[in-house]
Structures are given as structure tokens and as C-alpha cells.
N, C-alpha and C positions, 0 to 999 in steps of 0.2 A: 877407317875403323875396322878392326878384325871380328871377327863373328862373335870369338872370346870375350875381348872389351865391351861391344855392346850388349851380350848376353851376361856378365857380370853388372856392370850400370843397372842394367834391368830390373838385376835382381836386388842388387843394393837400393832401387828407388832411385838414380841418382842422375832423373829424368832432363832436367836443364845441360848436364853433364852431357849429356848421348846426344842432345839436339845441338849442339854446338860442339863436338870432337872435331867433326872435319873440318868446318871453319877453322877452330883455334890451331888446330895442327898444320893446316896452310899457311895462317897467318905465323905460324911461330919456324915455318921450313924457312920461307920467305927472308922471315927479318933477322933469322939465326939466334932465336931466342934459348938461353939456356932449358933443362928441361925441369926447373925448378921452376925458374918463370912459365912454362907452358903448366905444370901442374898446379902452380898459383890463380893464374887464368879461370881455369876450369873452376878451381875451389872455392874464387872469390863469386863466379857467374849462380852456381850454384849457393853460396851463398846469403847471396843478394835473393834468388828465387826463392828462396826459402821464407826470408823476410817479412816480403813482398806479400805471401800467400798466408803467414800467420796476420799480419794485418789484415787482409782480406778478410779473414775469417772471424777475428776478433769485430771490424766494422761491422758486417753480416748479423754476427752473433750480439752486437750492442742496441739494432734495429734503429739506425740512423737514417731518416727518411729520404735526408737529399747529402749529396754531398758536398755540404757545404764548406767554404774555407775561409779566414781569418782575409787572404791575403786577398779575394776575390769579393769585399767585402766591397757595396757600394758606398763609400766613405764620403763622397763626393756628394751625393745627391740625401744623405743624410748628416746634417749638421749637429740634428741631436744627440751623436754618436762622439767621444773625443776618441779620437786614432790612438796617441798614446797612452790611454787607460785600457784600451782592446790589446794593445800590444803587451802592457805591463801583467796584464791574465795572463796572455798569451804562453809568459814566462813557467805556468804554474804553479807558483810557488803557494796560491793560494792551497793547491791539490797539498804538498807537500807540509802544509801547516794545518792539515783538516780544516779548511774554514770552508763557508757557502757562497755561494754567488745567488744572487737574486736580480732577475732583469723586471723594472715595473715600466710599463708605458700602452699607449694603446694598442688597437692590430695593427701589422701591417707594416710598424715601423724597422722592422728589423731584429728584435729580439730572439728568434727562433734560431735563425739564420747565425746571431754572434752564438750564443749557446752550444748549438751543431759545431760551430768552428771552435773553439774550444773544446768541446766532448772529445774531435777528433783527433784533434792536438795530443790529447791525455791518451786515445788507442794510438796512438804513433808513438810515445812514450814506453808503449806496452802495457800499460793501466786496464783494468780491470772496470769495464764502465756500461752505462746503460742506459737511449732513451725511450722516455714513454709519455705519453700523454696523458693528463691528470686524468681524463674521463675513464681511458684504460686503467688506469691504475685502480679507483676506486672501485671501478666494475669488478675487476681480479679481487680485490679486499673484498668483496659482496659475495664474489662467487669461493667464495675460500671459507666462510663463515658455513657455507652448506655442507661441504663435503668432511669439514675441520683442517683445515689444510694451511689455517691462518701464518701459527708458527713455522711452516716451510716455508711460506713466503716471505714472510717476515727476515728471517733466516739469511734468506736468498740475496733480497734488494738493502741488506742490512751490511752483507759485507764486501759490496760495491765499492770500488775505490771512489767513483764517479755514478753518480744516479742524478737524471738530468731529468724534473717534470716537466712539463710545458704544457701551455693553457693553462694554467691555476687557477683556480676563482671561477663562478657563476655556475656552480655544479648545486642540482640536487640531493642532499648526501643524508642519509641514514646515521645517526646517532653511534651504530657499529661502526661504521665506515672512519667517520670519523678519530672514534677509540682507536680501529688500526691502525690508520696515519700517526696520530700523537706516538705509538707504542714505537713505530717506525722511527721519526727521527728524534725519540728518545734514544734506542739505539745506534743510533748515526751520531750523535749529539759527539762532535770533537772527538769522531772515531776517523768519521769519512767525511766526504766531500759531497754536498747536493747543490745542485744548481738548482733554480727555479726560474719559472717564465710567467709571470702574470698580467692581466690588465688591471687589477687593484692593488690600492695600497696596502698599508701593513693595517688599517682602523679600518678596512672594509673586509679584513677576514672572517670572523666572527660572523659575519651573515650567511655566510655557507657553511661554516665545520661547524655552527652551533658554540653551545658550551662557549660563554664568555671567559670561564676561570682557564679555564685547557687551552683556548687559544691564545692566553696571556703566556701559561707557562708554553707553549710551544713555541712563539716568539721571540720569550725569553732567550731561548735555548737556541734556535734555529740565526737570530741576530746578534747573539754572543759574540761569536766569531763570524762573523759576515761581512760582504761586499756588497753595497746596494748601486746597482746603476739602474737612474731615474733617463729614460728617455724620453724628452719631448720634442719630437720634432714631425715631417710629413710623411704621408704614406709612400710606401717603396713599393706597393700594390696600385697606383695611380696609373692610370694610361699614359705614355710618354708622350708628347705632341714634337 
């Protein structure tokens, strides 16, 4: 590489490009590659890096705690799980129809884990997504009520393609707390896509969001369009023997 080319690369950002010139240009002396094919090389390498590093950042930026995957899914040692129902999500066309997913079952069983695999599925896509854990979430609604900041948040997790709770249920929640949630996926309501992960049913909500009526009408709305997958099956947190 001449001093020229890598000080133009440089300057253009066209970092994967400069780390791999000498390589591709050997590789292309060698095999007597046209120099279309060598500047395709380069174009395709770079990007690919490019890709690569906007996914990174969207992962990053969605605060996915493990990186979990559809395909690395222990299928095997959970029966209460059907492969071809995780697969047929997989597809997302749920995302693309605005509907919800809702995983019930107890800890441990895998829930968190198919959710994450799907969230990811939707940043591979390029989607616009987000997870959080119910306890955070409501903390943020609590702490938003102080500063008035409610409707930026609102705002914010409202126009998520993908918003992904997890733990739902057994929360202590303030009667505000709750208002903000309903207001929430009021406006999500067959806008957007939320996933949800909880250990109670849909007749055990109401003892934590309070307000009998509002958690009728948020039911309503939130099961309209929804998928429910009930797992029962053993814990995947077990000691193996």
C-alpha cells in the first residue's frame, strides 16, 4: 500500500479497507484477479464491517443482558418449550403485524432466554428495540413523575419497534406507576410490538398494577393482538448430575 492510499482510507474512515489492502492485493497478484474483482473485495470486506458494528451498537444500545440465541436454545432438556412455535416467532412476523408476545411460566424455565432470542433476531433485522426489566422500568416511571419527564419517556419506549419487559408481576407499584404503564401500552396498543415475561397469569395481574377496571382495559388491549406462550415444564437453573 502506498502512503497515498493509506493516508486517503484514513481519511475517508475506510478502516477494514487499510487492514486488509495488502492481504487482498496479494491475494488478487496471485490469482490474477480482475481489478474490479479486487475493488469488490475490498467494498464487500468493508461492508460487511460496517454491518457488523451497526448491530453491535444497536445490541449495546437495546441493553440485552446475555447474548442469548434462538438456535443455542436448550430444546432438549426443556419439553415445555415446542421448537416449532419458537421457530414460527422466529420468523417475525408477529413484529411486522404489531402484535405482542407474552411468555407465562415459572423462573427458571427459559423464558428470558427465548425473549432475548427473539429481541435479537428483531436487532439483526435492524429494528429498533429494547430490554428492560419490569422493576427498572417502573423505577424510571417513579423517577420521571419527579423531575416531569414522564412524557419523554413515554415518548421514548412508545416508539420502540420492539420493547421487551421481563419479570413482570410481584412488583410493589404506586398507583402513578401504574397510570404510566397503562398510558404506555395505550400507546403501543397495535402500534408496536411488546414482548412480556412473567410468572403470573393474565387473573393475577390486578394484584400488583392495582385498579381492577384499568387492568381489564389494559388486557384488553395488550391481548387483542397477542401470542401467549404458557410454559410448563423443569428448571434449566437445576444442577446438571
Amino acid at each position: 500500500m502506498t502512503d497515498e492510499i493509506e493516508q486517503l482510507l484514513k481519511n475517508l474512515k475506510l478502516g477494514r479497507m487499510r487492514s486488509i489492502y495488502d492481504e487482498q492485493l496479494r491475494a488478487a497478484e496471485k490469482q490474477q484477479v480482475s481489478y474490479s474483482e479486487f475493488v469488490a473485495a475490498l467494498l464487500r470486506a468493508q461492508w460487511h464491517h460496517r454491518q457488523e458494528s451497526a448491530l453491535e451498537w444497536r445490541i449495546q444500545r437495546a441493553g440485552l443482558p446475555e447474548r442469548w440465541s434462538l438456535e443455542t436454545f436448550p430444546y432438549g432438556r426443556q419439553p415445555g418449550v415446542k421448537r416449532k412455535q419458537i421457530q414460527g416467532l422466529a420468523e417475525l412476523d408477529f413484529v411486522a403485524k404489531h402484535e405482542n408476545l407474552v411468555f407465562i411460566g415459572p423462573t427458571g424455565i427459559g423464558k428470558t432466554g427465548l425473549a432475548c432470542g427473539l429481541l435479537l433476531k428483531a436487532l439483526q433485522n435492524g429494528l429498533r428495540c429494547q430490554f428492560i426489566r419490569a422493576q427498572d422500568l417502573f423505577d424510571e416511571m417513579y423517577a420521571s413523575l419527579a423531575d416531569r419527564s414522564t412524557r419523554k419517556l413515554i415518548n421514548h419506549l412508545a416508539r420502540l419497534d420492539v420493547l421487551l419487559i421481563d419479570e413482570f408481576g410481584y412488583l410493589n407499584l404506586k398507583p402513578e406507576q401504574s397510570n404510566t404503564f397503562f398510558k404506555l401500552m395505550e400507546e403501543r396498543y397495535h402500534r408496536h410490538s411488546t414482548i412480556v415475561t412473567t410468572n403470573l397469569d393474565y387473573g393475577e395481574w390486578h394484584n400488583f398494577l392495582g385498579n381492577k377496571s384499568m387492568v381489564e382495559a389494559l388486557l384488553s388491549r395488550l391481548r387483542h393482538y397477542c401470542h401467549t406462550v404458557r410454559i410448563d415444564g423443569p428448571s434449566l437453573r437445576e444442577p446438571q448430575t
